[in-house]
N, CA and C atoms as an extended XYZ file, in Angstrom:
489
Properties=species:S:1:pos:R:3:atomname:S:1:resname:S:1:resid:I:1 pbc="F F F"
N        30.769      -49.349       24.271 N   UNK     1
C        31.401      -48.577       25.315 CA  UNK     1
C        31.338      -47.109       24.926 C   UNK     1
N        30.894      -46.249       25.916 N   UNK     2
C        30.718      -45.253       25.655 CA  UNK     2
C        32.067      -44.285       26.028 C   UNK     2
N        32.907      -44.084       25.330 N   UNK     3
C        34.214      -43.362       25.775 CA  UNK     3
C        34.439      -42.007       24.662 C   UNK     3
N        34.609      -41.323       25.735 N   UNK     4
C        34.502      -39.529       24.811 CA  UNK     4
C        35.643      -39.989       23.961 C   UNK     4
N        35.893      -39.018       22.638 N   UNK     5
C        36.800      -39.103       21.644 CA  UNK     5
C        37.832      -38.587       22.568 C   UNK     5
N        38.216      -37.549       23.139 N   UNK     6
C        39.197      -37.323       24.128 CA  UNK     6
C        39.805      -37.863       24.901 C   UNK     6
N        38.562      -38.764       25.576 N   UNK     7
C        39.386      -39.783       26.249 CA  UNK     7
C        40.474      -40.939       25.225 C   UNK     7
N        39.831      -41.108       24.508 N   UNK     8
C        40.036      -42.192       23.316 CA  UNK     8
C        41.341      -42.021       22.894 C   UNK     8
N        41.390      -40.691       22.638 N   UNK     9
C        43.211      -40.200       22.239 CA  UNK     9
C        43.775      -39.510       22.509 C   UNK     9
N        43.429      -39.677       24.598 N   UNK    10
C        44.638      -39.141       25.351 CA  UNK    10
C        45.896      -39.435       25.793 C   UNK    10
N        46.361      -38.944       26.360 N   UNK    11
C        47.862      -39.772       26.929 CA  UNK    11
C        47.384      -40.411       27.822 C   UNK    11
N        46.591      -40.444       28.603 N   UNK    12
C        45.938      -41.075       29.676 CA  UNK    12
C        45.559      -42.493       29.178 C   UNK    12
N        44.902      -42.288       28.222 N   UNK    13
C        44.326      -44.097       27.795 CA  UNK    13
C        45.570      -44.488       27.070 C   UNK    13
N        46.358      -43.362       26.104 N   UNK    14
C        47.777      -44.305       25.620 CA  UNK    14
C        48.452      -44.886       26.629 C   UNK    14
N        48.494      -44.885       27.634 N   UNK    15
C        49.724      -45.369       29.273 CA  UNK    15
C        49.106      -46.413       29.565 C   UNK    15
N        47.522      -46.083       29.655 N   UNK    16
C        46.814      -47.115       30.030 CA  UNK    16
C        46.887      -48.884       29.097 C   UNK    16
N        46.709      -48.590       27.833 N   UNK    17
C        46.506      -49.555       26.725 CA  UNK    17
C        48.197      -49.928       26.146 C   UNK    17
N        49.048      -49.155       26.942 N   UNK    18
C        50.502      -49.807       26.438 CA  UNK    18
C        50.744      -51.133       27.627 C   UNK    18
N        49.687      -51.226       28.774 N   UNK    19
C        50.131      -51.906       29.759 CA  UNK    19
C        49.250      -52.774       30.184 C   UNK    19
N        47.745      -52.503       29.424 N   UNK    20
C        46.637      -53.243       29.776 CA  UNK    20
C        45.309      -52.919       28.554 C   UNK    20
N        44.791      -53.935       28.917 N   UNK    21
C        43.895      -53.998       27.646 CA  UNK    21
C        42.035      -53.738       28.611 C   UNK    21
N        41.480      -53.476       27.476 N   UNK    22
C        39.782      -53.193       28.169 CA  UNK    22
C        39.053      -54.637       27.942 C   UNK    22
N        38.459      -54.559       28.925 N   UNK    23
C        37.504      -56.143       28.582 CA  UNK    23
C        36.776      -55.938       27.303 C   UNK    23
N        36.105      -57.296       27.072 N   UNK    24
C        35.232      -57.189       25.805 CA  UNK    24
C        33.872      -57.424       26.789 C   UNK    24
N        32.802      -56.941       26.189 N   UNK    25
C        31.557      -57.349       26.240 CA  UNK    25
C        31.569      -58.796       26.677 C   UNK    25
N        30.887      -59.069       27.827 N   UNK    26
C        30.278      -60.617       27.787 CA  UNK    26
C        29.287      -60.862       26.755 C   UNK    26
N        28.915      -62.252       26.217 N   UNK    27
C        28.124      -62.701       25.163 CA  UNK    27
C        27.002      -62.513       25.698 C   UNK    27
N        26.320      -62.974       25.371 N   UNK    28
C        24.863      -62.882       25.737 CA  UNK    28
C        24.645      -61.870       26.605 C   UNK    28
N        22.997      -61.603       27.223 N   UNK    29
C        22.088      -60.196       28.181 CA  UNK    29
C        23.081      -60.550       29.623 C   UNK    29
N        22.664      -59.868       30.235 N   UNK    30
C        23.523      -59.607       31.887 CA  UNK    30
C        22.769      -60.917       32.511 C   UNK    30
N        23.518      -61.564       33.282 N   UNK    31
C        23.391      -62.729       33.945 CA  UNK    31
C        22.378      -62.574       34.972 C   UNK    31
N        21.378      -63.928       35.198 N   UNK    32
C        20.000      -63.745       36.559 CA  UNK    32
C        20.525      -64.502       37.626 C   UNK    32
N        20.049      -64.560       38.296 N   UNK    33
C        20.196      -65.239       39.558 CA  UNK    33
C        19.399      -66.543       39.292 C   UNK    33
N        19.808      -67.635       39.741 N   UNK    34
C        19.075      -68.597       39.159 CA  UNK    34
C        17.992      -68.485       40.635 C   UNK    34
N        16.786      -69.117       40.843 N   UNK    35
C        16.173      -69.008       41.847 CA  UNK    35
C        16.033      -70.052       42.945 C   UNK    35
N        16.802      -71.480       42.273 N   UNK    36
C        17.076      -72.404       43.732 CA  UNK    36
C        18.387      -72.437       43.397 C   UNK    36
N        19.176      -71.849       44.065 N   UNK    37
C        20.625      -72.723       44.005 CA  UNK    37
C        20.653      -73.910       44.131 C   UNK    37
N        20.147      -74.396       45.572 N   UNK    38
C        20.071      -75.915       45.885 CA  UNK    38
C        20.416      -77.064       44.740 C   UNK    38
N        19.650      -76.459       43.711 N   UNK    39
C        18.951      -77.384       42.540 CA  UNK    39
C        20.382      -77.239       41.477 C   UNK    39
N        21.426      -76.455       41.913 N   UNK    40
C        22.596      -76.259       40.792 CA  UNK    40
C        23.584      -76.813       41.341 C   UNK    40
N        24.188      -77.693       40.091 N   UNK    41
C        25.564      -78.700       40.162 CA  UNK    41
C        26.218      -77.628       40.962 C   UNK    41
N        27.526      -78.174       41.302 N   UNK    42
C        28.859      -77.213       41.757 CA  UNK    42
C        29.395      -76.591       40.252 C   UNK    42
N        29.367      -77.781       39.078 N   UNK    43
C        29.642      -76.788       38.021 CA  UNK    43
C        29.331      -75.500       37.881 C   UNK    43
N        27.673      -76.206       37.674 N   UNK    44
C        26.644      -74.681       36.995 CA  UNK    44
C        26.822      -73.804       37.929 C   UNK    44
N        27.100      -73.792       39.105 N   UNK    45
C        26.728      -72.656       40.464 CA  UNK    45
C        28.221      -71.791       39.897 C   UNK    45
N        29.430      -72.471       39.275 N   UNK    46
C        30.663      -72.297       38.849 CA  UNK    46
C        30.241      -71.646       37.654 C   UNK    46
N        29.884      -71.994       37.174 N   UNK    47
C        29.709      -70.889       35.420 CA  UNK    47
C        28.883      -70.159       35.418 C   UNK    47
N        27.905      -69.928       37.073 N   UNK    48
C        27.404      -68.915       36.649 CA  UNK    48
C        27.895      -67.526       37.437 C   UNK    48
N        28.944      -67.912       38.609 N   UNK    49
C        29.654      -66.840       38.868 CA  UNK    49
C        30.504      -66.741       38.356 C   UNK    49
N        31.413      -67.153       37.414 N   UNK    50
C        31.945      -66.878       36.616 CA  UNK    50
C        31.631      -65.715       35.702 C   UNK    50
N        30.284      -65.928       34.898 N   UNK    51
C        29.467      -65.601       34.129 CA  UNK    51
C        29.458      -63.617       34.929 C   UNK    51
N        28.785      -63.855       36.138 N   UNK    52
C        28.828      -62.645       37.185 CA  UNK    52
C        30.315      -62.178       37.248 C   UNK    52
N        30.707      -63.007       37.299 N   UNK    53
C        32.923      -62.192       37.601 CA  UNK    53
C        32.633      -61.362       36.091 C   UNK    53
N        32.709      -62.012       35.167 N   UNK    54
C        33.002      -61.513       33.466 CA  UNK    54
C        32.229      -59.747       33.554 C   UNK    54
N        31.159      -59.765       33.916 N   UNK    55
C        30.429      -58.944       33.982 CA  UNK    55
C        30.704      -57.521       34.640 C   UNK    55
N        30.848      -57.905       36.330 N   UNK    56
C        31.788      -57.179       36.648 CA  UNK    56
C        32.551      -56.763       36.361 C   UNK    56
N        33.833      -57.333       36.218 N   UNK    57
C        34.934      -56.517       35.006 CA  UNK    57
C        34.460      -55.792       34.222 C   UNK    57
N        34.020      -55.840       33.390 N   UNK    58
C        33.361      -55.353       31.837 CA  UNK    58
C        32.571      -53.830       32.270 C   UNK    58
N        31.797      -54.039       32.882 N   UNK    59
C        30.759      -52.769       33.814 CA  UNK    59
C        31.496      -52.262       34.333 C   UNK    59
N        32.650      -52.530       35.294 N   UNK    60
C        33.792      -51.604       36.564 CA  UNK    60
C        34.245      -50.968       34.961 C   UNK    60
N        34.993      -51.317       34.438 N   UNK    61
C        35.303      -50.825       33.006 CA  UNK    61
C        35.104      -49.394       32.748 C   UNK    61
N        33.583      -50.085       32.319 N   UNK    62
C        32.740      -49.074       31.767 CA  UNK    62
C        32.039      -47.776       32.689 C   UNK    62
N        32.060      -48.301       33.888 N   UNK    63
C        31.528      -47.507       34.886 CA  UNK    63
C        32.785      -46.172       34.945 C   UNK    63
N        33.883      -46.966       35.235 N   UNK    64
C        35.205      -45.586       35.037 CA  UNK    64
C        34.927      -45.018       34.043 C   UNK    64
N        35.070      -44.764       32.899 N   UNK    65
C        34.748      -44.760       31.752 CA  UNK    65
C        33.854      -43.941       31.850 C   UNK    65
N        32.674      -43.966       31.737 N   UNK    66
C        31.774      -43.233       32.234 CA  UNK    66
C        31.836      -41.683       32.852 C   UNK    66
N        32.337      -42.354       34.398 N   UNK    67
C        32.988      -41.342       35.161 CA  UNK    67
C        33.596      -40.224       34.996 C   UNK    67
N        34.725      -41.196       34.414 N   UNK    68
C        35.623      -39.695       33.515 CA  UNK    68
C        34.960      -38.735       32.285 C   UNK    68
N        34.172      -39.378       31.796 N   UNK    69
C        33.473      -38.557       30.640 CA  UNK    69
C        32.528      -37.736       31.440 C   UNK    69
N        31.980      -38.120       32.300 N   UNK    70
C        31.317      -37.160       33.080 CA  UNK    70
C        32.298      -35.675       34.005 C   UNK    70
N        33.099      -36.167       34.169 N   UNK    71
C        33.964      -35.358       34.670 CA  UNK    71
C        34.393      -34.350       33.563 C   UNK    71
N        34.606      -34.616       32.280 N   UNK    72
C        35.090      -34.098       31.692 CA  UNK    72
C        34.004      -32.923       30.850 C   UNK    72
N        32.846      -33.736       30.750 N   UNK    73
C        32.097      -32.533       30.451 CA  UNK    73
C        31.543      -31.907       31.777 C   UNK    73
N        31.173      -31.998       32.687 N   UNK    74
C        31.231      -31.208       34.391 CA  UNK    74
C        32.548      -29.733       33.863 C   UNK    74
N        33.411      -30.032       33.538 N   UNK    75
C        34.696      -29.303       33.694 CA  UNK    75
C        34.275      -28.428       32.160 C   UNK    75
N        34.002      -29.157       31.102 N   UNK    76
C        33.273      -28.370       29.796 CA  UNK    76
C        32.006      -27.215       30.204 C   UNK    76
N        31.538      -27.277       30.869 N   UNK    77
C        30.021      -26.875       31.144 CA  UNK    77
C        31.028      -25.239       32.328 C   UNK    77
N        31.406      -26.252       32.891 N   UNK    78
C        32.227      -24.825       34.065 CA  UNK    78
C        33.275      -23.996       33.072 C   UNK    78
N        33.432      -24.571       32.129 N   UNK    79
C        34.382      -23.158       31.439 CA  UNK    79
C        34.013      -22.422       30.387 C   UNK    79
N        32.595      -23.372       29.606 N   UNK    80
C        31.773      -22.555       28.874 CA  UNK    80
C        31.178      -21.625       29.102 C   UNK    80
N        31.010      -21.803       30.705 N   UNK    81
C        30.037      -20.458       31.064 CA  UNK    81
C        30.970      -19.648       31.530 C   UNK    81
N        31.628      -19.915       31.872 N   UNK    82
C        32.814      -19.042       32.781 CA  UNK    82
C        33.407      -17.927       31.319 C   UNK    82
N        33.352      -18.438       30.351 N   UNK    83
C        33.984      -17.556       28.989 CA  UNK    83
C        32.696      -17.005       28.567 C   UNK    83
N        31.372      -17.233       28.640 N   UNK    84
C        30.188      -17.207       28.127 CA  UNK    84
C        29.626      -15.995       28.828 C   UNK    84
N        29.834      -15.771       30.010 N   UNK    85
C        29.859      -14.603       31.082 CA  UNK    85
C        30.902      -13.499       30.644 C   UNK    85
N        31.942      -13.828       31.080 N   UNK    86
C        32.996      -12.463       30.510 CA  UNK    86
C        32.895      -11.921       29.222 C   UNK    86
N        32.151      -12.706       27.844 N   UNK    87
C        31.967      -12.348       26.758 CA  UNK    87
C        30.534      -11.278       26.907 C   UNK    87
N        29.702      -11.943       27.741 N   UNK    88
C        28.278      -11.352       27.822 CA  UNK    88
C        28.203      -10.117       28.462 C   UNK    88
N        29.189      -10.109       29.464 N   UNK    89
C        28.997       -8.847       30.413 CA  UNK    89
C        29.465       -7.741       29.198 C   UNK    89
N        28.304       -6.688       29.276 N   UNK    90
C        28.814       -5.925       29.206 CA  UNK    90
C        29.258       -4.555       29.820 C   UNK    90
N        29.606       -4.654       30.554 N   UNK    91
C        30.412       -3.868       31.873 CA  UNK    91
C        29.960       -2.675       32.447 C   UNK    91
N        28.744       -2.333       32.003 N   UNK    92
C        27.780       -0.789       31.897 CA  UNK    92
C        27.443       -1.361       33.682 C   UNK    92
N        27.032       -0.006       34.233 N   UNK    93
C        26.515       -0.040       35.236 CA  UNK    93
C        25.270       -0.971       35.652 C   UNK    93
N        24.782       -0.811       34.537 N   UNK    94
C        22.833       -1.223       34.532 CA  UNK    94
C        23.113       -2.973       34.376 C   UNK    94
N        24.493       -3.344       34.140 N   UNK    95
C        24.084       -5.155       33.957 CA  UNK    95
C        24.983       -5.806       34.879 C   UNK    95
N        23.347       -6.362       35.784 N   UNK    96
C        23.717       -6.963       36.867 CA  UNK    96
C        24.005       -8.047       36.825 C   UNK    96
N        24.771       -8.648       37.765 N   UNK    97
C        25.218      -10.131       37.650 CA  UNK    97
C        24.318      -11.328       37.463 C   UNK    97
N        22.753      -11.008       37.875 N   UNK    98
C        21.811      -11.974       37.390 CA  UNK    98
C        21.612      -11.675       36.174 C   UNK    98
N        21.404      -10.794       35.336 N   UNK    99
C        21.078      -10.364       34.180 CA  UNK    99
C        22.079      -11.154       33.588 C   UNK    99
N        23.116      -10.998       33.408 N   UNK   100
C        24.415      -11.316       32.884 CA  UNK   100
C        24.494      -12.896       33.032 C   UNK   100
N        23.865      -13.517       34.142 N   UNK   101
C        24.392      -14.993       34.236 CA  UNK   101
C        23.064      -15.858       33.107 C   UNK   101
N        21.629      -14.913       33.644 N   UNK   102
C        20.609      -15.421       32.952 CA  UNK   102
C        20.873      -15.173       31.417 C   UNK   102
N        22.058      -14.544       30.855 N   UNK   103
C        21.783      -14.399       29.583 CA  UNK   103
C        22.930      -15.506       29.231 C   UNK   103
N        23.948      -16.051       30.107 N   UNK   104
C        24.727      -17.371       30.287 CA  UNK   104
C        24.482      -18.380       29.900 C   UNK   104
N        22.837      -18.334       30.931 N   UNK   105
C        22.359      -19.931       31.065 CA  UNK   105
C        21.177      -20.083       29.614 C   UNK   105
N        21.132      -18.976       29.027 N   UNK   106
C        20.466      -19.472       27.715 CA  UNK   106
C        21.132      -19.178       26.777 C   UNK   106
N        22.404      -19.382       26.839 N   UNK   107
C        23.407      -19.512       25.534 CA  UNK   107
C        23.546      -20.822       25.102 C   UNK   107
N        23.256      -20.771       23.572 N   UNK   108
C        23.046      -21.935       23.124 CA  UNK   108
C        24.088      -23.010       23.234 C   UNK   108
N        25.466      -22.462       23.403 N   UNK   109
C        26.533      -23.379       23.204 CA  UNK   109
C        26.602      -23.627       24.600 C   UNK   109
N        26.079      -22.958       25.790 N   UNK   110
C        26.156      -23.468       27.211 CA  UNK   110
C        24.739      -24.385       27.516 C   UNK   110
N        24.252      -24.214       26.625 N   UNK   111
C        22.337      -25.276       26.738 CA  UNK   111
C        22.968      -26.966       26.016 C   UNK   111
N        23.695      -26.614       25.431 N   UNK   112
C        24.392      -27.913       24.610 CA  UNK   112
C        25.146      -28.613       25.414 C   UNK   112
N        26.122      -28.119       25.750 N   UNK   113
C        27.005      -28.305       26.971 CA  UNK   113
C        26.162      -29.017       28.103 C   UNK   113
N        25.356      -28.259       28.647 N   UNK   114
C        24.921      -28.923       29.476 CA  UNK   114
C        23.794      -30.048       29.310 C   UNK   114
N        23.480      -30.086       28.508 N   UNK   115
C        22.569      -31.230       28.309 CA  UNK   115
C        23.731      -32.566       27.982 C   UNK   115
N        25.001      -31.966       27.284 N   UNK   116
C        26.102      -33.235       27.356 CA  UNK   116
C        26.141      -33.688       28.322 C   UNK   116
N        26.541      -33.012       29.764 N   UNK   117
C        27.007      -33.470       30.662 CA  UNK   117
C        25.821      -33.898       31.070 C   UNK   117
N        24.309      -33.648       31.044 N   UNK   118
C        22.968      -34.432       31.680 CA  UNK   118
C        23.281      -35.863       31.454 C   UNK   118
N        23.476      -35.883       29.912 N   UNK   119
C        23.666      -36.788       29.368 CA  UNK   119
C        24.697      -38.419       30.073 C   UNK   119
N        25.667      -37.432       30.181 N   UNK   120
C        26.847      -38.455       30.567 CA  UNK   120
C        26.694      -38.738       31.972 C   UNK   120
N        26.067      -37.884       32.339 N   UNK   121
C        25.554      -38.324       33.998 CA  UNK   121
C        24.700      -39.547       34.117 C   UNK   121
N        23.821      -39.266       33.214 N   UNK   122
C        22.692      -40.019       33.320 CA  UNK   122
C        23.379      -41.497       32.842 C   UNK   122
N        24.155      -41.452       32.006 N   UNK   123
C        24.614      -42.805       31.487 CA  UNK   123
C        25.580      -43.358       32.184 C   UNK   123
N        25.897      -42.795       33.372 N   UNK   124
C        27.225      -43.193       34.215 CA  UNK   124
C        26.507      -43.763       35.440 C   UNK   124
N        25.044      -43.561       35.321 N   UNK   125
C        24.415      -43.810       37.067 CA  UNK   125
C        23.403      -45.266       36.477 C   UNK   125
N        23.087      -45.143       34.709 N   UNK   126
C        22.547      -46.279       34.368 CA  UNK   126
C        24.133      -47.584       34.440 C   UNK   126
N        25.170      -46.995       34.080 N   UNK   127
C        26.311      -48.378       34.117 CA  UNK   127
C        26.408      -48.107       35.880 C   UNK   127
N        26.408      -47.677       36.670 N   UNK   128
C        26.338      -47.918       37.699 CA  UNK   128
C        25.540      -48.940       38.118 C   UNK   128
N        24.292      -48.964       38.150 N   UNK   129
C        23.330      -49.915       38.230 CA  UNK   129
C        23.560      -51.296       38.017 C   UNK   129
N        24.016      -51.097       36.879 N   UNK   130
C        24.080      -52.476       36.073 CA  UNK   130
C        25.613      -53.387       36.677 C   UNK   130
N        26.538      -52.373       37.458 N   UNK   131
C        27.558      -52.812       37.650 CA  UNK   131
C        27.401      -53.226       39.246 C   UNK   131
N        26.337      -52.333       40.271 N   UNK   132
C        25.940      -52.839       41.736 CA  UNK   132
C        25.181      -54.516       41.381 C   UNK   132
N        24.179      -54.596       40.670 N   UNK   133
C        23.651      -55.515       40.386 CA  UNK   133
C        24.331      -56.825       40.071 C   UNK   133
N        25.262      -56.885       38.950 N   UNK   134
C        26.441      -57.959       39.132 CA  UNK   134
C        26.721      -58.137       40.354 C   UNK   134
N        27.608      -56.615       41.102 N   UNK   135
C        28.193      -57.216       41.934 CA  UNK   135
C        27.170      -58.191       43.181 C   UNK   135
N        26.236      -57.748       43.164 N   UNK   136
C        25.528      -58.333       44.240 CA  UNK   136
C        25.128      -60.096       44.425 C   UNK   136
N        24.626      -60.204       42.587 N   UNK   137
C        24.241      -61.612       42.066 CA  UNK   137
C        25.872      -62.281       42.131 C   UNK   137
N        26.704      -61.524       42.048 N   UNK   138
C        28.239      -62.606       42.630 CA  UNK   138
C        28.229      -62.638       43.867 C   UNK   138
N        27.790      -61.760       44.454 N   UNK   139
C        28.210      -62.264       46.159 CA  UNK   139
C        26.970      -63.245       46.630 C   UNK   139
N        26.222      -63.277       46.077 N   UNK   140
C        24.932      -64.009       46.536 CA  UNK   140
C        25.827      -65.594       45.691 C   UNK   140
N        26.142      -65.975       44.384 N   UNK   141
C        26.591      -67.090       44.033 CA  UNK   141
C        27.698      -67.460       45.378 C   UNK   141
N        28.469      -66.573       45.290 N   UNK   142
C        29.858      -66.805       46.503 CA  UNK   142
C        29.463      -67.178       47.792 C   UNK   142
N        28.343      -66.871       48.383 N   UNK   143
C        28.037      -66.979       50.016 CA  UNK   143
C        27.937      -68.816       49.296 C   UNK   143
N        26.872      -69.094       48.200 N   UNK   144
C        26.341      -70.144       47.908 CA  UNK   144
C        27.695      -71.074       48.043 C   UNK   144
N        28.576      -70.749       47.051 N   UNK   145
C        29.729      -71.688       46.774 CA  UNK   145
C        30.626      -71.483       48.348 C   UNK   145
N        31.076      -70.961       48.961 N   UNK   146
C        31.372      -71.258       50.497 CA  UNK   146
C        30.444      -71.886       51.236 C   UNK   146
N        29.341      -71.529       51.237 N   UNK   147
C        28.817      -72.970       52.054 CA  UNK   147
C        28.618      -74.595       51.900 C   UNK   147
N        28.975      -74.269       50.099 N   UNK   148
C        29.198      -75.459       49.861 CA  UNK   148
C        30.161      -76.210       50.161 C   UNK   148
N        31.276      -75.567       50.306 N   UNK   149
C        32.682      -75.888       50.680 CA  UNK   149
C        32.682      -76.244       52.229 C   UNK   149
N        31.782      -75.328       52.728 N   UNK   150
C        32.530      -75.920       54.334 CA  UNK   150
C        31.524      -77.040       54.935 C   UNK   150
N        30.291      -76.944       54.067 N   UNK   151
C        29.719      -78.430       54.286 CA  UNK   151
C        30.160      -79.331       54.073 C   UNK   151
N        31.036      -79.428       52.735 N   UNK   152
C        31.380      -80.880       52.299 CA  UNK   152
C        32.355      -81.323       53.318 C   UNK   152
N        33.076      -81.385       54.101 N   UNK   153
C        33.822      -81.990       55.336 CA  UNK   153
C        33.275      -82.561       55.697 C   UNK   153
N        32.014      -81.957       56.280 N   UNK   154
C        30.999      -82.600       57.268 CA  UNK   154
C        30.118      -83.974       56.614 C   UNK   154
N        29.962      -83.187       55.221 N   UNK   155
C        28.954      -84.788       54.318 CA  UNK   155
C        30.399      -85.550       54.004 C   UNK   155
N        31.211      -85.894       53.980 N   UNK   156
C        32.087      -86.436       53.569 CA  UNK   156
C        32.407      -87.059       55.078 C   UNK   156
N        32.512      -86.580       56.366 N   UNK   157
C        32.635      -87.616       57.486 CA  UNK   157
C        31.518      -88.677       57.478 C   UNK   157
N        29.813      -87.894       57.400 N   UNK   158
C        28.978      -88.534       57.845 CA  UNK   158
C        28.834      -89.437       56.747 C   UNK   158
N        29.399      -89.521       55.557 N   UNK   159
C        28.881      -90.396       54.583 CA  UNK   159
C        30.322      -91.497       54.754 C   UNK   159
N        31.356      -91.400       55.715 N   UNK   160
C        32.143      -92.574       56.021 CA  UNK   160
C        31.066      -93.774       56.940 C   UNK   160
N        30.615      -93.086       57.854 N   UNK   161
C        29.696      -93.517       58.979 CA  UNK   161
C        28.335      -94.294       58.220 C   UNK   161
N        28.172      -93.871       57.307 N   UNK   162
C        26.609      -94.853       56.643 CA  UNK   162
C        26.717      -95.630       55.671 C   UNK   162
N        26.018      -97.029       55.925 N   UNK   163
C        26.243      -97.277       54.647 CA  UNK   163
C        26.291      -97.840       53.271 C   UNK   163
């Protein structure tokens, strides 16, 4: 889990973890879709959305998680430069506000900064992915397991009738 040290030992996650706990990792790689349902017990069709529920959780998790670290360096990046500017200007007639911002955007501690937050972006839209994808392979098990359900009435009359 990727969680900034800040987040880690804020008051925010202390409130959070006095009242609730973070999932663990599911075991094994991210769950497939099997490719005939047809062909799966009611168990297996059962353990493997299950398998998809676990997942979910775990990814929604991590996806917040994410989020906020992205947010948080978004908000790092806007005040580095924002101090990185007022330090740079130096207030003479001749330095213009592009001059002044371009000498901003190649400050090393604002090039760092922002490649953090590239960073955390980029890793918040890969747990995104991974967390649409669950959700989808559960709703595809779920349509499966409701139709199983509202058939069986029907095989359960017609199998009084034969016999």
């Amino acid at each position: 889990m990727l969680i900034d040290d800040r987040l880690a030992n804020s008051q925010a996650m202390s409130n959070f973890l006095e009242k609730f706990s973070l999932p663990d990792r599911p075991k094994g790689n991210l769950p497939e879709i099997p490719k005939h349902l047809d062909d799966l017990s009611d168990t297996d069709l059962m353990e493997h959305y299950s398998e998809f529920m676990a997942w979910i959780t775990y990814s929604k998790t991590e996806l917040v998680t994410a989020e906020i670290t992205e947010e948080r360096c978004a908000n790092d990046v806007k005040l580095i430069e924002a101090k990185t500017l007022i330090l740079q200007w130096s207030g003479d007639k001749n330095d213009t506000v592009t001059l002044a911002k371009a000498r901003r955007d190649t400050d090393d501690n604002v090039v760092s900064l922002q490649e953090l937050h590239l960073n955390s972006r980029a890793y918040r839209k890969l747990v995104e992915s991974v967390f649409e994808r669950c959700e989808r392979g559960a709703q595809i098990l779920s349509r499966e397991l409701s139709r199983r359900i509202s058939a069986a009435p029907q095989e359960r009359r017609l199998a009084r009738y034969q016999p």
